[in-house]
TIZATOR-201818 format. One line per field, with one value per residue: residue number from 1; residue in one letter; x, y, z of N, C-alpha, C in turn. Coordinates in pm, whole numbers, padded with zeros to 5 digits. Layout:
REM TIZATOR-201818
resi = c(NUM ...)
resn = c(a ...)
nx = c(X ...)
ny = c(Y ...)
nz = c(Z ...)
cax = c(X ...)
cay = c(Y ...)
caz = c(Z ...)
cx = c(X ...)
cy = c(Y ...)
cz = c(Z ...)
//
This chain:
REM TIZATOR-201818
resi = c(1 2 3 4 5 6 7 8 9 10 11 12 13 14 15 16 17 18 19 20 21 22 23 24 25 26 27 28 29 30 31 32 33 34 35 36 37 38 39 40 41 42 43 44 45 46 47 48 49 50 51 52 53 54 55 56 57 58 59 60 61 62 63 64 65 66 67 68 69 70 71 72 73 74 75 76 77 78 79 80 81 82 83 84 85 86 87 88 89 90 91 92 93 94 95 96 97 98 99 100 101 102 103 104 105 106 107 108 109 110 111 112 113 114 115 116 117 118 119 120 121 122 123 124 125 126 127 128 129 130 131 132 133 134 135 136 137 138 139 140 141 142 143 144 145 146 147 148 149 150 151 152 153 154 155 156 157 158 159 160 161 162 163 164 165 166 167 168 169 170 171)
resn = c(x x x x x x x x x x x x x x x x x x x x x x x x x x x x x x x x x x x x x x x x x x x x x x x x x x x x x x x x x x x x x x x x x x x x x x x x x x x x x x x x x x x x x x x x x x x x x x x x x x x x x x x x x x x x x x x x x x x x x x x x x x x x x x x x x x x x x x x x x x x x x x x x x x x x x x x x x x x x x x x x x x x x x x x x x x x)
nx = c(00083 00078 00178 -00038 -00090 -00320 -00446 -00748 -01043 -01378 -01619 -01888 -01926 -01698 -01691 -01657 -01459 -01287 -01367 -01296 -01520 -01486 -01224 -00934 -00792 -00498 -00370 -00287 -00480 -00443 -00605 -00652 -00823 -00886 -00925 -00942 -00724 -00497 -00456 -00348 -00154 00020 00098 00211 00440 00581 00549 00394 00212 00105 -00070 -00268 -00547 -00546 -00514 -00680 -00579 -00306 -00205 -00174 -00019 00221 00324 00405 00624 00785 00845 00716 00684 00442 00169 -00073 -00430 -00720 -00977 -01214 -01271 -01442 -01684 -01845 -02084 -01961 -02085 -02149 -01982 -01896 -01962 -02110 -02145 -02435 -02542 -02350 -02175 -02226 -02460 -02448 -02265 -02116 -02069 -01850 -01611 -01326 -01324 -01228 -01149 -01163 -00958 -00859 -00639 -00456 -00409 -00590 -00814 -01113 -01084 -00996 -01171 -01416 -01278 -01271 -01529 -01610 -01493 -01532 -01831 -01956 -01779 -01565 -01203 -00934 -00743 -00924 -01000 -00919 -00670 -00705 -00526 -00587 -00500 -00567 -00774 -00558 -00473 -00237 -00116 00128 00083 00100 00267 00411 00359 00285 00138 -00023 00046 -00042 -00179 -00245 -00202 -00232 -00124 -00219 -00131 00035 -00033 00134 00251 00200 00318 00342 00215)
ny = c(-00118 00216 00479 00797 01146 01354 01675 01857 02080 02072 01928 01864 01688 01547 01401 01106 01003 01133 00998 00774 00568 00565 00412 00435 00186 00017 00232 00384 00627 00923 01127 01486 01711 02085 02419 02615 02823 02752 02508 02594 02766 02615 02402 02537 02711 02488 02248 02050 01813 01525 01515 01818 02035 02311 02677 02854 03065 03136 02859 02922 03195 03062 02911 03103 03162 02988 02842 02640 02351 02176 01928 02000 01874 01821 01883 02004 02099 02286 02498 02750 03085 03320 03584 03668 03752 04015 04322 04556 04879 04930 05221 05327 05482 05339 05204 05052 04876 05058 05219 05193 05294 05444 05410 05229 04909 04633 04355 04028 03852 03905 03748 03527 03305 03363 03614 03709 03582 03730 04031 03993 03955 04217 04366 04284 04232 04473 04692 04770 04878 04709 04943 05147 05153 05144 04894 04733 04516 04286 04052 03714 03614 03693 04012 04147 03944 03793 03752 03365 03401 03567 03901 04093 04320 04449 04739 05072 04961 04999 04865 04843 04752 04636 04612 04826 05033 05095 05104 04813 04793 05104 05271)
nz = c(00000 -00112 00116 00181 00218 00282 00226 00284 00280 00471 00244 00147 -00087 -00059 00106 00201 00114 00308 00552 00471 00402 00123 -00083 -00205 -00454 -00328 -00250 00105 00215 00460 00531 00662 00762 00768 00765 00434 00420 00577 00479 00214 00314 00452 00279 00101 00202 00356 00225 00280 00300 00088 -00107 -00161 -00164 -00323 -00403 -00677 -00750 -00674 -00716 -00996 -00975 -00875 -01116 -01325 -01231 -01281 -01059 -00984 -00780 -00778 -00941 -01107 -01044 -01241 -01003 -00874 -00525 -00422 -00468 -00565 -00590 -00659 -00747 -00475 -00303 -00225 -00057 00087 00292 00441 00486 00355 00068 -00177 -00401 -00632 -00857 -01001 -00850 -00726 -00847 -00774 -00479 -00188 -00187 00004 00026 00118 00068 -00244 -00437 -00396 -00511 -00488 -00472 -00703 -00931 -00840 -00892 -01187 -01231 -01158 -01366 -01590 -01612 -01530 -01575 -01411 -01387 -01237 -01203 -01134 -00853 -00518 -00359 -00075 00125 00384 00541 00624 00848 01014 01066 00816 00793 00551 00203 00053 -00162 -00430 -00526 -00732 -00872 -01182 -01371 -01284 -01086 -00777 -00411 -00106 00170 00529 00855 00798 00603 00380 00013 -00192 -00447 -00668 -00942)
cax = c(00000 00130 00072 -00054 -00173 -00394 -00543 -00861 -01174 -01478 -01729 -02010 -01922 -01517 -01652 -01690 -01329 -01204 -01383 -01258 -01538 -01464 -01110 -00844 -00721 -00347 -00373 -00321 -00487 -00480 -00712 -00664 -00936 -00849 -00947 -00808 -00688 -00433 -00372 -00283 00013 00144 00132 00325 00522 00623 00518 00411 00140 00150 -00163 -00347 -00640 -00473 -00581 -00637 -00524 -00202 -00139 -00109 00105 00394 00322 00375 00735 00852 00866 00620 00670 00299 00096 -00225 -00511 -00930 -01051 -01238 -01395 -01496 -01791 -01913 -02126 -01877 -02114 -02213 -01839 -01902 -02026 -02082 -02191 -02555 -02565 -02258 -02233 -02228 -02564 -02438 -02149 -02031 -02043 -01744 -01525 -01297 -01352 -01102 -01195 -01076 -00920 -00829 -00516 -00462 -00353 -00685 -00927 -01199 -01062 -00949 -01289 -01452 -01229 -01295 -01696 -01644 -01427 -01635 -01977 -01948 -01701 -01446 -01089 -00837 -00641 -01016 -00994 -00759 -00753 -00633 -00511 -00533 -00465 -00685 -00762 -00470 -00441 -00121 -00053 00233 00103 00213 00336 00480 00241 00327 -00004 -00046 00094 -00146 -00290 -00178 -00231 -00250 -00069 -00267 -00171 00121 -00074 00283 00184 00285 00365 00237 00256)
cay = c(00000 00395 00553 00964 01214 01428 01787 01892 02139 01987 01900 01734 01598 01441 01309 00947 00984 01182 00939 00629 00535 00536 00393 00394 00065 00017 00387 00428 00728 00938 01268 01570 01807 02169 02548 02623 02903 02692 02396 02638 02797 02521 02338 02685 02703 02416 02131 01914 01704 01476 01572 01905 02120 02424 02802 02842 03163 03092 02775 03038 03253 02990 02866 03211 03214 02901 02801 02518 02199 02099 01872 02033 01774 01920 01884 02117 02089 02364 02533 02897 03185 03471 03704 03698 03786 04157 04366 04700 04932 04939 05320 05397 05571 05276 05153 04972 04832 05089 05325 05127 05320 05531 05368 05127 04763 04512 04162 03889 03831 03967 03598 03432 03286 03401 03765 03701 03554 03864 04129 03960 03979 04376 04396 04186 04252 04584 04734 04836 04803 04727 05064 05223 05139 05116 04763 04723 04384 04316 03925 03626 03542 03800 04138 04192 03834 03798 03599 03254 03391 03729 03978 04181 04393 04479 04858 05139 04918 04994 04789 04877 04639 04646 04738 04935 05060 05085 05051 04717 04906 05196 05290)
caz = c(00000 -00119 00187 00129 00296 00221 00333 00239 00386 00491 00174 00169 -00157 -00043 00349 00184 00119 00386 00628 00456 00328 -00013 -00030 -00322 -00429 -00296 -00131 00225 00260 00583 00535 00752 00767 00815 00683 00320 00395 00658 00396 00126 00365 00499 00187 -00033 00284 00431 00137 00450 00239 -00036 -00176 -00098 -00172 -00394 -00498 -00865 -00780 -00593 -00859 -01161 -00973 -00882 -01248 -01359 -01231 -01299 -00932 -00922 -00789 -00798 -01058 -01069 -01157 -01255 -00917 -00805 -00413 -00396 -00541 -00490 -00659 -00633 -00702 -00306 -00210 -00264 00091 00099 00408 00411 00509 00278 -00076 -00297 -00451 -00767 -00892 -01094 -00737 -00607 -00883 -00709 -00376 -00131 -00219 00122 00026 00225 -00037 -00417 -00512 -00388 -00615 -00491 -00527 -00874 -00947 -00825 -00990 -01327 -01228 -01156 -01490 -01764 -01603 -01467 -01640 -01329 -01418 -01153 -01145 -01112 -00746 -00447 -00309 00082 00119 00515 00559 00603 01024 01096 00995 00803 00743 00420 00081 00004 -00357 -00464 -00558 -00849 -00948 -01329 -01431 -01256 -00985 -00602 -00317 00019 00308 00615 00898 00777 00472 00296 -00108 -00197 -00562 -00699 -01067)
cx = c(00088 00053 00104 -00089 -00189 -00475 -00616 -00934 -01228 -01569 -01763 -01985 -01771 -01571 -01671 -01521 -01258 -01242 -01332 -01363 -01564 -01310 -01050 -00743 -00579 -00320 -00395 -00354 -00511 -00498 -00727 -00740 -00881 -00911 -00874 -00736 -00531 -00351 -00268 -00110 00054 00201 00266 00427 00643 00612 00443 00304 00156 00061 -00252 -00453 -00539 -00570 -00535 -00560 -00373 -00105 -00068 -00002 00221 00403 00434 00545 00818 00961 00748 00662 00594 00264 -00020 -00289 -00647 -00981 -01120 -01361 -01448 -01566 -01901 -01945 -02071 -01933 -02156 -02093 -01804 -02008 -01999 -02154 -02344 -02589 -02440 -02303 -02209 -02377 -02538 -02338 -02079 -02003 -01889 -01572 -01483 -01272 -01211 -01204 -01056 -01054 -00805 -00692 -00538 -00474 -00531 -00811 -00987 -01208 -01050 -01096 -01378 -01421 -01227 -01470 -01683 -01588 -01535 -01781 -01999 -01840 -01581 -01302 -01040 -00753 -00816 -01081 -00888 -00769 -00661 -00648 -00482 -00522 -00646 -00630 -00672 -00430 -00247 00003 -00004 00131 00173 00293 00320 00376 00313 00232 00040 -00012 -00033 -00269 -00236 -00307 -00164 -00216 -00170 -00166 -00091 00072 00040 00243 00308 00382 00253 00293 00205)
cy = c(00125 00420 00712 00996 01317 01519 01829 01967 02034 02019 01750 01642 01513 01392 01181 00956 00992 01087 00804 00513 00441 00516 00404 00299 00081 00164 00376 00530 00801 01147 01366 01722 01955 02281 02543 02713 02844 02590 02477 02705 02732 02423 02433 02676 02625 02238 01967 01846 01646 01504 01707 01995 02244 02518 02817 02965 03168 02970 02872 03128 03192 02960 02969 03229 03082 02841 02699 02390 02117 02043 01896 01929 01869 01919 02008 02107 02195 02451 02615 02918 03320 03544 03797 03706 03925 04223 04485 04754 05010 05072 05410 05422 05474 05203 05024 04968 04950 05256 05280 05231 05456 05535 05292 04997 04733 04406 04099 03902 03838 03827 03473 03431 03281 03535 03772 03677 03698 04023 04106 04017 04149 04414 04398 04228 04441 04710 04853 04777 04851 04849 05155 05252 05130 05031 04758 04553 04367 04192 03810 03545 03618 03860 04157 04112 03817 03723 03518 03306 03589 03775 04093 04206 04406 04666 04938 05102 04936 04900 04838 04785 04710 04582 04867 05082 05175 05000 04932 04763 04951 05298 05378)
cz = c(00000 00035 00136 00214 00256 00332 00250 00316 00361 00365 00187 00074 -00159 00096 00330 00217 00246 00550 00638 00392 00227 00007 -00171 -00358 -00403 -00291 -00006 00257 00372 00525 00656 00697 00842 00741 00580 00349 00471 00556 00316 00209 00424 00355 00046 00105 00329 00329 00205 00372 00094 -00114 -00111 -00169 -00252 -00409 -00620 -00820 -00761 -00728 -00948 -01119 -00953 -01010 -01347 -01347 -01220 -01146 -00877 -00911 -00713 -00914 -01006 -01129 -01160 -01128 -00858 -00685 -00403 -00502 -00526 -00600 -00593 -00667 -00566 -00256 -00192 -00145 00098 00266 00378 00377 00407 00115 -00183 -00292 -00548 -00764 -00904 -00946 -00644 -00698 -00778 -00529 -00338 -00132 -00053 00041 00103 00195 -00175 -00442 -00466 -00445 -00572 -00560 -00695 -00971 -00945 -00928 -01100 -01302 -01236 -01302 -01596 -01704 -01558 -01457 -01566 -01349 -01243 -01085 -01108 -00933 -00659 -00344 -00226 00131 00262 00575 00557 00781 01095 01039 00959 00749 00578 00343 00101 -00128 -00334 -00535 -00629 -00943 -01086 -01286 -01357 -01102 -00870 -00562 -00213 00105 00418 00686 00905 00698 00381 00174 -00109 -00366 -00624 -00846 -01107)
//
């Protein structure tokens, strides 16, 4: 028996697996259940599993610099409608999309596909480009916390570090 191990969040559609289950012939698999946001930096970090849960977003950027040594396969657990990742202040001055131009956008991390997801939705549907805003990047669970992967915005776009708010670059 290969033994693996494997980190994954909790879905409903992997808990055959991650319980055992469902088994994979001549796989010992041992499944540890954790937040992604946790797998993904220990796994860019520290490489500590043999199989793990990945961000598309995160993927493309090690890809991107010819610093990957992952084999991405199609999986995809996870399975959102990113248009509900977008929160404005009930009593504040945005109504509509196109009220956010000019505004400070929060994210978690530039590199995470959700965000990436999102800032395509405000682009292609709603026709906000990237430099049309100024996006304050203030960690994910602790303010201030680094990326796994180097963050090198597109020409015109700042970003904002929290809680220094020292541009990460500003063009």
């Amino acid at each position: 028996m290969l033994p693996l191990t494997c980190a994954i969040s909790e879905y409903d559609h992997a808990r055959d697996l991650v319980s055992g289950r469902v088994a994979a012939d001549g796989i010992s698999l041992t499944c540890l259940s954790m937040p992604v946001e946790e797998i993904f930096f220990r796994m860019l970090r520290h490489r500590e599993f043999d199989i793990a849960e990945m961000s598309m977003g995160r993927y493309a950027s090690i890809v991107s610099r010819d610093d990957c040594p992952f084999v991405a396969i199609p999986v995809f657990p996870s399975r959102m409608f990113r248009h509900s990742s977008i929160y404005v202040r009930t009593a504040g001055p945005v109504h509509e999309a196109g009220d956010l131009k000019g505004k400070r956008i929060g994210v978690p991390e530039w590199a995470q596909t959700a965000g990436i997801y999102t800032r395509g939705i405000l682009g292609q549907q709603f026709g906000i480009r990237l430099g049309d805003v100024e996006w304050v990047q203030a960690g994910i669970h602790e303010q201030g916390r680094e990326e796994e992967v180097t963050v090198d915005p597109p020409s015109g776009v700042t970003i904002v570090r929290c809680p220094t708010s020292t541009p990460v670059r500003q063009n």
